[in-house]
Each structure stands twice: as C-alpha cells, then as structure tokens.
N, C-alpha and C positions, 0 to 999 in steps of 0.2 A: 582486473582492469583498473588502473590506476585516471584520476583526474584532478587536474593541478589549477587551481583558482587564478583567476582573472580579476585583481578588484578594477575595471572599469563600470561606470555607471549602465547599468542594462536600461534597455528601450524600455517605454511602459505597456505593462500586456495587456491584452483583451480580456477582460474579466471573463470568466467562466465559473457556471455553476452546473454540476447536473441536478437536477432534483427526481432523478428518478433512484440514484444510487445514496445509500447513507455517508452521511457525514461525521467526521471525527466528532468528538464531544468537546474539543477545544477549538471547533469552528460555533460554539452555541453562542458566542458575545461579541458579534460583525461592529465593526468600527458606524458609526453613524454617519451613512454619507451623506457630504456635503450637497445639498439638492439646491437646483437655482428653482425660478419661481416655475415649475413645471406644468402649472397650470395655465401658462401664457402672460404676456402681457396683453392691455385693451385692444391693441391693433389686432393681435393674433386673436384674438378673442372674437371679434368683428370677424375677421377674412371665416374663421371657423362657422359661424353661423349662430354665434351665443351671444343674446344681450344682457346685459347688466340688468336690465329692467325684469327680468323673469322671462319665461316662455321657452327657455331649452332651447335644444337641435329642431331646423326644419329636415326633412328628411333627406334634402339633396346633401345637404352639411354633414349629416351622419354618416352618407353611406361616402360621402370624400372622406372624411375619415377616419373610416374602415376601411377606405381602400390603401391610406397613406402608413393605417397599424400594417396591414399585410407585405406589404413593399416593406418596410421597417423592421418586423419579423422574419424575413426570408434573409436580410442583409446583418442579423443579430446585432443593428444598433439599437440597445436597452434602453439609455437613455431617452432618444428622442420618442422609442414607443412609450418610456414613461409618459414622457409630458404629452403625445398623441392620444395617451387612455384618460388622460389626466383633464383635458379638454371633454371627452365624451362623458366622463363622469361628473364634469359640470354641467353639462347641459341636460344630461339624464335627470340630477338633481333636482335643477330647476322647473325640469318638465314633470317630474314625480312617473318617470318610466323605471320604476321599477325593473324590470325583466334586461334593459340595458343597460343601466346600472352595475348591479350584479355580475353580468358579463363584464363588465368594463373595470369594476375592481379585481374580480377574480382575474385577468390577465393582465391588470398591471403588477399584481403579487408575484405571478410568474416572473414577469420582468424585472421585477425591484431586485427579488431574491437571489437572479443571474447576478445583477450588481453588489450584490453584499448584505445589500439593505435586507435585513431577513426583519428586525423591529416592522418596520415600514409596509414590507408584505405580510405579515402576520397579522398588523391592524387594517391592510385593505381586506384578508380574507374575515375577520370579524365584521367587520362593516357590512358587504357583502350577505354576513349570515344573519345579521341581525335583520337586515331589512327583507332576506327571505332564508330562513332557517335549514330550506330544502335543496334548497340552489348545489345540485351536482358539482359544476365546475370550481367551486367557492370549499367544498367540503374535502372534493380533493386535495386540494394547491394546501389546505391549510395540513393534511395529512401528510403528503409531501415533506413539508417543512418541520413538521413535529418529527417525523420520522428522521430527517435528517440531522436534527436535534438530540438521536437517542432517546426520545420518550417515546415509546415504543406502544405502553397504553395508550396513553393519548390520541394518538395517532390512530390507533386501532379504533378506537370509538368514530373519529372522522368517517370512515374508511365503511364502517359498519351502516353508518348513518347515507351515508350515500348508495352502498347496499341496497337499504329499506327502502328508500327514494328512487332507486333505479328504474323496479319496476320487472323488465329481465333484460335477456341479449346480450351483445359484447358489451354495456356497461355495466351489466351486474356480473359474470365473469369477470372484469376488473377490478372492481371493487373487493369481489371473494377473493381474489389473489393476492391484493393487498391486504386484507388484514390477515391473513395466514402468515403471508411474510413478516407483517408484525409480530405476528406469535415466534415463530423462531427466533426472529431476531431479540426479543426480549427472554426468551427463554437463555438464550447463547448469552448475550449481556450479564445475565444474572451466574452462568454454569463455565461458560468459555467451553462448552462440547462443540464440535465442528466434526462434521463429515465431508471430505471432499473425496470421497473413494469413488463415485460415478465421474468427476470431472478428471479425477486423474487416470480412471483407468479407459477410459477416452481420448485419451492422450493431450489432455489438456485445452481438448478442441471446446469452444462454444464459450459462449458466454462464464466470467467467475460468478463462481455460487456468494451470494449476499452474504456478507458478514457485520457483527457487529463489533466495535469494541470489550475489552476487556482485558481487566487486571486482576491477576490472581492472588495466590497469597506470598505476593513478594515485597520488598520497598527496596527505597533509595537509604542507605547508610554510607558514613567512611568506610573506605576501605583500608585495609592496613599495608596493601601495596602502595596507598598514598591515592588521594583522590577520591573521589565517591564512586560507590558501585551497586549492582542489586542483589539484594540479599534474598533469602528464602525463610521463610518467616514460620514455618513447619516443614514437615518432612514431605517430599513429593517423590511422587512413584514414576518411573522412566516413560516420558508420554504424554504426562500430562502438559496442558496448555500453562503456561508461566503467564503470557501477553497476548490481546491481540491488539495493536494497533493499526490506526490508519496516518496516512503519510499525509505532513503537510503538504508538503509537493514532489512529485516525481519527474525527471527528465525522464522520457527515452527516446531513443533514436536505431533502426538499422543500419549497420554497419559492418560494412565486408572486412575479412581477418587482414586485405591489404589497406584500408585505408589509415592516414595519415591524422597526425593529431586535431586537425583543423575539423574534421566530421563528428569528433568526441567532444572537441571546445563548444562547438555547436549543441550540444547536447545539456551542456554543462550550463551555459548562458540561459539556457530554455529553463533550465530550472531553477538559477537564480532568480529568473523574472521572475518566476510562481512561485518563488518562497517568498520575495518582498513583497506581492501584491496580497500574498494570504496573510502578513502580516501588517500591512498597512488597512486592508479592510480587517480585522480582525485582533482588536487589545488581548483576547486571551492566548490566540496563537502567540502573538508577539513575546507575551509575558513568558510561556512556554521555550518560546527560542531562547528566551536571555537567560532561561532557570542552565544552559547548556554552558558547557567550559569554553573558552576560546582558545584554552593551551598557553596563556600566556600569565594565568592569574599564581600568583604564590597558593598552596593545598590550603592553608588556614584559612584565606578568601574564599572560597567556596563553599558555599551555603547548601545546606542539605534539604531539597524540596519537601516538602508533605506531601501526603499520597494522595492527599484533598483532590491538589491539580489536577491529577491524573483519574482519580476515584470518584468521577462525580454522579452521584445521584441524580436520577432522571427530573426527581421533587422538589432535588436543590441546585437545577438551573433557571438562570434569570437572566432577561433579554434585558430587562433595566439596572442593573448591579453588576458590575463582576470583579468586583475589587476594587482594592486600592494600587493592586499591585500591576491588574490588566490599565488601568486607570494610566498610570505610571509608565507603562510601556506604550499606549498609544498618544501620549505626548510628546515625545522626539522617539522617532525611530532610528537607532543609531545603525546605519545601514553596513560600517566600517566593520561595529561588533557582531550583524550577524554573517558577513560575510566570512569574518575568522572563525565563527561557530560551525557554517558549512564544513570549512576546510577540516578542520577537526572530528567532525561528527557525522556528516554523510555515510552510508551505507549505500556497497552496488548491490543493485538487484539481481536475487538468482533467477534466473526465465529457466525455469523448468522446463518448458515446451520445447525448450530449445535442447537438451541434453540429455531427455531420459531416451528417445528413440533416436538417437544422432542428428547429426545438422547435415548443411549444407555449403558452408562454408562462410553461412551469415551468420554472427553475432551481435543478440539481442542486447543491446547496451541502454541499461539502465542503471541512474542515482537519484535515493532518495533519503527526506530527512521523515526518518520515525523518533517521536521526542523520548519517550520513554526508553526503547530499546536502544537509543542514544549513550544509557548510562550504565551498558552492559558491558563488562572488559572483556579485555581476551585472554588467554592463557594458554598453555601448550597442553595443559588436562584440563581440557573443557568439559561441562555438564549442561549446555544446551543448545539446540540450534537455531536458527531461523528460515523457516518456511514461506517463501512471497505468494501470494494468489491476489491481482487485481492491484490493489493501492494498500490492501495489506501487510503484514510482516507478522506470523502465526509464532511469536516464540516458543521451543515446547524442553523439557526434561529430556536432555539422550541416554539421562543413565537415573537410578535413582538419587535424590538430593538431602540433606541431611538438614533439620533447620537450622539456623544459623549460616551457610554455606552458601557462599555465592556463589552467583548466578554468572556463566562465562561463557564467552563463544571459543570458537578455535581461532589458536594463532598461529602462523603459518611458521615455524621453529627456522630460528637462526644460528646453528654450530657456528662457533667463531673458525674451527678449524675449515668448516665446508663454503665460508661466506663468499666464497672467490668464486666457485663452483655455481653457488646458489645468481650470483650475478653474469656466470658465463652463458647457465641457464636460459636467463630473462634476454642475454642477448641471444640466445638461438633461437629462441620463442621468437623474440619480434623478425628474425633474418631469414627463418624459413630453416634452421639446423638440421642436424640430421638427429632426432627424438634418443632413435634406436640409442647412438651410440654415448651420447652423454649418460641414458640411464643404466645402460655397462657402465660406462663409467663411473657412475653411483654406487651401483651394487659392489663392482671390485671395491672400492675405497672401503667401504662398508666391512666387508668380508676382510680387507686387509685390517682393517684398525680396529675389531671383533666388538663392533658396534652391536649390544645388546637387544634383544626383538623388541621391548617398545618403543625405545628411540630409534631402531630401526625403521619403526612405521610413523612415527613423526616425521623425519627425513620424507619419507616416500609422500607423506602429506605435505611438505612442501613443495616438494618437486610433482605433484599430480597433475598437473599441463601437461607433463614430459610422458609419464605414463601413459594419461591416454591419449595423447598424443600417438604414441608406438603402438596403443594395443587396437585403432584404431585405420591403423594403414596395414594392409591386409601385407603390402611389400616391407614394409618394417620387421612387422612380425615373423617371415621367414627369415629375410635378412637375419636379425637377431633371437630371435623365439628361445633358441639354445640356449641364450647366456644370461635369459635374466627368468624371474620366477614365474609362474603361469598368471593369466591375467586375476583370478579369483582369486588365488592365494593374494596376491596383493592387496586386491578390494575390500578383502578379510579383514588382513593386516590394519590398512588405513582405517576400517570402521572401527576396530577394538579400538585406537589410538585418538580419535578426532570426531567421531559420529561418522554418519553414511551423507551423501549428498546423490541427487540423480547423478551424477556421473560415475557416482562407486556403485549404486544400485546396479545402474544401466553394464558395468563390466563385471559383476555376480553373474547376472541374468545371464551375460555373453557365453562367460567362461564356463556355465550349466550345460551347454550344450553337450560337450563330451567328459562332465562332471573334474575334467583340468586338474586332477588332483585335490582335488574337495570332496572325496566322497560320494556316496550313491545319492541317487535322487533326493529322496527322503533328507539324507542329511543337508545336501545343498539348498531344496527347500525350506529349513529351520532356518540354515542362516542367509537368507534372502531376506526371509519375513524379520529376523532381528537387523539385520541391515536396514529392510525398510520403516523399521517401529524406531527405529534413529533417524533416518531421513525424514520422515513428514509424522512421528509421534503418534497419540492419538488421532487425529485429523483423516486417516486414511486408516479403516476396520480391517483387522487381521485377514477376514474373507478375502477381503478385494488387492489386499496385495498377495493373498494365495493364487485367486485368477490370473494378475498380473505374470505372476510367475509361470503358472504353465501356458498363460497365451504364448510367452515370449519362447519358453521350451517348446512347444505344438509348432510354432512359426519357425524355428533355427531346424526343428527335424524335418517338417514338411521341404525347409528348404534345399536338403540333400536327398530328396528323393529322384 
C-alpha cells in the first residue's frame, strides 16, 4: 500500500497520552509547555471561593469544582482541568487540607502528563508524596509515568509502595500487576526476549502483550551501497530480536479493497498531525526525526547517529537536560524537513490479524514512523524482518547474520526485462484482474526465459498479491490450479528467497491439508515451523507455532468430513 504526501499545513490535534501503555524512550524529554497563569486570575479566584487572605475553599466552592474537574474530564479538555485542579490545590493549600491536596495534585499530573507536560506531572506527583508519602493515587500516576519513561525500577518501587499501602482488594491486585509488569518489562529492556506465542495463536484477538524498547547488538554505520544503514555488530543466530521499537506515531484507518485514495489521504493527514504534535511537545523526538534523511541531502552530508540516541540507559535519562542537540531541534521546528522525512522513511504496517486466518474484504491500513528501523535498507537477500504488535515494530534475524553484515529487509525485485509486467500487475490489482491468469503468465515467462529457482522466487515475492490473490479464490484455483505450482511449493519458494510473512505462513498451513506436493506430514510440519521462525523469529516459541500448525491441519480435515 503505497501513500503519497501532502505538504499542506495539518489541523492542530488533540493531544493524547495513554499512561497506562509504555512509552518510547525518546518521548522521556516533552517540550516545556507553555502554561498561562493556570491558577487563575483574582476574579476567578473570587467566583472560586479562595481568598488571597488565607482560609481556602468553603465547601460549597470545592464541591463546584469538583463538579466543573468532572464535566472537564469526561470532555478531555486537559487544560482547563489543569487550571480547575490548580484552583483546588490553592485553596487546599491555604486551608492545610492535606487529604485534598494530594487528590488534587495527583490528577492534575494525570492531566498535565496527557498534555506533554510530564516535568510538571512528575513534580505535582512529588509534591503530593511529600506531603503524604502514602497517598495511593499520587504513587500510582508517578509509577505510570516512570514507567512510561523506561525506568522500569523506578517505577516498580512506586507500584510496590502503593502495594504496602493498599491494604487488599481490587487495589492491591493492581498494584501486584503493575509491578510484575515492570519486571518483564525491565527484564525485556535489558534481554529483547519476547513471547507472543498465546496472542498469536489466538489469532491476534485481545488486547497486545506490553512491550518494552530495545536495541541489540547492532548500530548505525555508512553503508557501501551509499548512505547509512544497520550493521550487526557480532554474529546473530536466525530469531533473534535485532530492535524493538516503539513508533512515534502511527495512522490507521479501515478501508475496503474498493476505496478511493481520498480514505488513505485521510489516514495519512492523521498521522502527519501525530508526528508534528509529538515533535513539537517533545525536543528528543524532534532531534530523532532530523537524525533521519530527507532523500535530498548529498551521502557525505549525512551524519552517522550514536547509539547513545537510541541506547538510553534508564540512569541516564533526564527530565531537565537533554542536550544540545534536542535543545536545537525544539527551537524551530522545521515542519517542510520533517515532512520530506516522512515521505522517505515511513513504514506500512503489517496487521497480522488481518492475513494469518483470511480477511474479509477489509484492509487494515496502516503508516508509521519507527526511528531506528528507519535506517534499515532493503535488498533483494534480505537477513531480517519486521514484526508489528500494538505501536511496535519487533525487528528479528530471518537467517543467521554474520558480524559486520548488514542489517536488511526485503525488497520487492525489479527485472528490468519483467518491469512492464510488474506495472500491468499493479494495474489488475487495483482493477479487480483476473489474478489467475497474469500469474500463468508469470510462470510461462519464467519457464520460457529458464529463470533460475532463486530469482525465480524473488519474482514470485514480487508478484505475492497476485499469488494469493489466486490461491485464495476457491474459483481461480480450478480455473487455473493446472498451470501454475501448488500453493506450498510456492510459499516454500518465497520463504527460502525473502523470509515468511503471515500471508506465506497462512498458504503453508493451506497447502498441508493434502500435503500439495510437500511431503508427508512430518516434513510439511518442519517447514511450517521454519517458515514460521522467519515470520515472527523468536517472539513466537517453536511449541506454539507446532499447535498453530495442527490447529489449522485438525480444522481443514474436520472440514471435509
């Protein structure tokens, strides 16, 4: 799925934050937002029910608002709950109501934190702790936010502490769940192990399994194609995890296979907004965009990042420093250059959910910027993939990697002699063709011009729309069944040549049913599971894509009973 930029100026968006989900490590140094006097002016001060002279909220004043936080909360205007909590914590103040207080800081940290401000919620939840050490809601919000920080201890001590203080019930069961989840998540941080073998062989249903950042043992060097790329910095075994990043922002949108470019533009604009708003609240993101090519700079202009950026210790982030260089990028944001970064550097998202059990005729359309895996090239002998779960992007080894050896996705092979073919392709795709008979068409060319078996299955990994496309319509495949190679053998093919993807999985599994020329069980089994230890690498345990495999075989024979 292709998407073609727009430099018009996008709307400004509604800031969003979750703090229940972690955040990138290059969201840890939020722009300073600009705050007006949120505590009121004397008037609003007055109408509130707080004097200047001392004495706090009388309680008709409090409970107005508290009525006007809750109205304000339900319509996610941040701001003005700001300066609503910002009123109750003056007059808490002056009253020495501790217990309101405390409330009133801990949810405006909540609120600040949706705005960017995370410096600003960080010091209402200290405030908060200092003046009651115990304070549940205050111990939370600050665990939240360390959490989404990547400091993953840290956090875990919050999280522990409110534990203690709980008491039991459903708030000490939350409390336990969060600091568990801090342990994974700091143990992942520190190893990049990842098991998503229960969410995939679920079919992708339910909430994604929490992840954390990480980077392996790769970096950013030149490359000798020209430009900079990732290297492998020792030797890595087929599987293992290279990346995990999280996306500065992601579009997506539903969209049926008839709709028109105007449903995709839409998509596209949603996520331009989300990448300037996460770079105007946020100097390190920013900095992180500009370390990115625009495609327009001469190879000797391009500056080769440190891993620093990317490699940050949980000990060595700082809410108050973050360079010279984030420094520098949140002084003018050059909106023109990150928009040619997009266009260059964007990655679609694969929605698994959508291809390992078939679809419906709806495609899940998704684009997002991952900075790191940004500066992965492609090649026609690729040596890794990318895995999406959530706002993730799991890079992993599809084969083993040698160090020195860069780090490469697949590119989709352009024959200069097929290029006419390759473009008649893309117009039957979007016309609604006839699948079958281009990929006859294919295959004779092929057979006629004694196209060798691994460029043979580069071709066929170009053309893999068209494939399953045809191995996907039940009338196609009688139609042509005859003249082109069984669905497996293909799937084969494409995974020795380019890695496995759910969709080469998903036509293995198919083509098992009456073993299609693959072999007996047992061996169609072998290579399922090496098709799938290319598709999703480590991430999903050899077990659970053995189940996967005989679900899908126990499911195709139950269904000729």
């Amino acid at each position: 799925m292709e998407f073609t930029i727009q430099t018009t100026t996008p709307t400004q968006p509604r800031p969003r934050l979750s703090l229940s989900a972690p955040l990138p490590a290059h969201h840890y140094q939020p722009a300073q937002t600009k705050r007006t006097d949120l505590a009121g002016g004397t008037h609003t001060r007055e109408m509130a029910g707080i004097r200047d002279g001392g004495g706090g909220l009388d309680d008709e004043a409090l409970q107005q608002l508290r009525s006007r936080a809750t109205q304000l909360l339900l319509k996610e205007d941040w701001r003005e709950y700001v300066a609503v909590c910002s009123l109750i914590v003056d007059g808490a103040s002056a009253s020495g109501d501790r217990r309101v207080l405390c409330s009133a800081l801990a949810h405006r940290a909540d609120a600040r934190a949706r705005l960017g401000d995370l410096p600003g919620a960080l010091a209402d939840c200290d405030a908060a702790l200092a003046a009651d050490p115990a304070h549940h809601g205050a111990l939370l919000s600050k665990g939240a936010l360390l959490r989404g920080l990547g400091r993953y201890a840290p956090a875990a001590d919050c999280f522990r502490a409110a534990l203690a203080f709980a008491g039991g019930g459903g708030a000490a069961d939350e409390a336990r769940e969060l600091v568990e989840q801090c342990r994974r998540l700091e143990a992942q941080a520190r190893s990049g192990a990842v098991d998503l073998s229960e969410w995939v062989l679920a079919g992708f249903a339910g909430r994604c399994p929490d992840l954390a950042e990480y980077v392996g043992p790769v970096e950013v060097r030149r490359s000798a194609h020209g430009g900079r790329g990732v290297f492998a910095v020792k030797n890595i075994e087929a599987g293992a995890t290279l990346i995990i990043a999280k996306a500065v922002a992601i579009g997506r949108g539903v969209v049926t296979d008839a709709a028109d470019g105007g449903e995709k533009m839409a998509v596209w604009k949603e996520f331009v907004d989300k990448v300037l708003d996460a770079a105007e609240k946020c100097p390190r993101t920013a900095a992180l965009i500009q370390t990115l090519s625009t495609g327009e700079e001469r190879q000797e202009e391009l500056v080769v990042p440190s891993m620093a950026l990317f490699r940050q210790e949980p000990q060595d982030l700082s809410l108050s420093d973050g360079g010279s260089v984030a420094r520098e990028a949140q002084e003018v944001l050059d909106v023109d250059k990150i928009l040619k970064v997009l266009d260059v550097n964007c990655l679609t998202e694969d929605a698994p959910s959508a291809n390992l059990f078939g679809n419906n005729g709806v495609v899940n359309c998704g684009v997002g910027l991952w900075v790191l895996p940004s500066f992965i090239n492609h090649s026609c002998h690729p040596n890794a993939r990318r895995t999406h779960a959530g706002d993730h992007a799991i890079v992993h080894a599809s084969r083993d990697i040698k160090a020195g050896e860069e780090i490469t996705f697949a590119f989709e092979a352009e024959d200069a002699v097929l290029k006419q073919e390759l473009v008649k392709s893309e117009n039957d795709l979007a016309n609604g063709g006839d699948m079958g008979a281009l990929v006859v068409r294919l295959e004779e060319k092929m057979r006629k011009s004694m196209v060798k078996e691994r460029r043979k299955a580069f071709l066929r990994a170009s053309f893999w729309n068209a494939y399953s496309a045809l191995f996907d319509s039940d009338k196609l495949v009688r139609k042509w069944g005859r003249r082109v190679p069984g669905e497996a053998v293909v799937a084969e093919s494409v995974a020795d040549a380019v890695g496995g993807n759910e969709s080469v999985l998903r036509a293995m599994l198919r083509g098992a049913k009456d073993g299609n020329g693959c072999g007996n069980r047992l061996e169609v089994e072998d290579k399922v599971l090496r098709i799938g230890r290319a598709t999703y690498g480590k991430v999903v345990k050899r077990n659970a894509m053995r189940a996967l495999f005989r679900l899908t075989l126990d499911s195709n024979n139950n269904s000729n009973l």
